[in-house]
N, C-alpha and C positions, 0 to 999 in steps of 0.2 A: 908359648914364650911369654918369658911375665918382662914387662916393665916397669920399671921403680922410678917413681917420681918425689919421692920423699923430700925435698930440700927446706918445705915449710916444718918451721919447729913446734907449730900448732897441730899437727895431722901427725896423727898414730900410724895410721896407713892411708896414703895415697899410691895407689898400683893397678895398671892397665895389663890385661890382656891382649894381644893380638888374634886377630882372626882370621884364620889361615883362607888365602884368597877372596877374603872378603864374602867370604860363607858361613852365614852364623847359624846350622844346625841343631835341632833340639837338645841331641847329644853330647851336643860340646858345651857343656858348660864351665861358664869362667868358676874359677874356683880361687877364693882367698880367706887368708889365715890372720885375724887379729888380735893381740895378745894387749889385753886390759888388767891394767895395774888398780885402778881406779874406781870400785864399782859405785862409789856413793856421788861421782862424778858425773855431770851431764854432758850428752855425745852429740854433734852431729854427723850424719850419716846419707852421704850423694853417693852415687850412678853418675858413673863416668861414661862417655860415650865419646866415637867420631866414626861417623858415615858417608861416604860418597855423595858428592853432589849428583850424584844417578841415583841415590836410594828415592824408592819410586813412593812413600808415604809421609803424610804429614805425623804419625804418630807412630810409638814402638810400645809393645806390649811385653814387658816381663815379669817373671816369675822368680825373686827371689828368698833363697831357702836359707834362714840362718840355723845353726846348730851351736846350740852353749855348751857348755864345758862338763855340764850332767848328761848332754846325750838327746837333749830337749831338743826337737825342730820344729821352727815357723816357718811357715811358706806364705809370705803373699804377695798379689796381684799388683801390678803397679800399671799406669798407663803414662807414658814420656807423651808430654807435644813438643813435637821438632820442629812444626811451620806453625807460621798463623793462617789462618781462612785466606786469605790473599797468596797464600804458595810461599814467602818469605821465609829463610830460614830464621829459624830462633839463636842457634848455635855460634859461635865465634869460627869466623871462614878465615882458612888459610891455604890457598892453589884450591885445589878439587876438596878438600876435609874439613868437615864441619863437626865442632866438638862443643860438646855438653857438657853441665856439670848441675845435676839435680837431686836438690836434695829429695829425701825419702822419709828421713826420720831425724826431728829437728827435737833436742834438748833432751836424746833419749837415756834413759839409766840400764846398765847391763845389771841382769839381779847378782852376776856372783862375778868375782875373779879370775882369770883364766883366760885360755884360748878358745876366742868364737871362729866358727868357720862360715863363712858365707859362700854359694854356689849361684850363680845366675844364668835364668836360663832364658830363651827367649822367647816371647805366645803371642807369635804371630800367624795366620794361617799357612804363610810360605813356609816350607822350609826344602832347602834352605833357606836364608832369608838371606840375599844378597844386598851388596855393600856396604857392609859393616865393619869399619876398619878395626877397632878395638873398643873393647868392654873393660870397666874398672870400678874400683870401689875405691871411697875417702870417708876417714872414717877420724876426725877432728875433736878435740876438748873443747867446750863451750867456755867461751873467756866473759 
């Protein structure tokens, strides 16, 4: 189930995936579609997140895969910190959900026109990897 949070007129894409029961699966990866107008333009690019106040780690590991508009795929490694050394969330808490928003790739240039697809997946040793309410991407012009 995707969710659209578009209302900022600065963000290309901002959109959250749901994750069903709060099981985030190698398998299931979140998958979204960005359609850049722009390419001489610089981008910023966060990892959306919201995890249960039961998610049992201070940090998430993913693996995101972008694919350009040639067919080209990058895959890399990211590491999120969600607590500090003292246990404290990092994220913005609202009831039980605590939500992120991390940048990944700050003033980036896409080389060509067209729709990029990004895939996120998640590398963590569980899997599944419980309480993870929803994954996303924001994907912003640099002003």
């Amino acid at each position: 189930m995707l969710l659209g949070s578009c209302t900022d007129p600065g963000a290309i894409v901002d959109t959250n995936t749901q994750i069903a029961d709060h099981n985030w699966s190698y398998v299931n990866r979140a998958k979204f579609d960005c359609k850049i107008d722009d390419e001489k333009a610089a981008y910023n690019l966060y990892f959306n997140l919201r995890v249960t106040d039961a998610y049992k780690y201070s940090n998430l590991f993913v693996l995101i895969h972008q694919k350009n508009p040639n067919g080209y795929i990058k895959t890399t490694r990211y590491e999120l910190k969600l607590a500090s050394k003292d246990g404290q969330w990092l994220g913005k808490g609202s009831g039980n959900l605590y939500s992120y928003q991390v940048p990944f790739q700050s003033g980036f240039k896409f080389p060509v026109k067209g729709t990029y697809h990004f895939e996120i997946e998640q590398n963590m040793r569980d899997n599944p990897l419980h309480e993870v309410s929803d994954v996303g991407i924001r994907v912003e012009k640099v002003k």
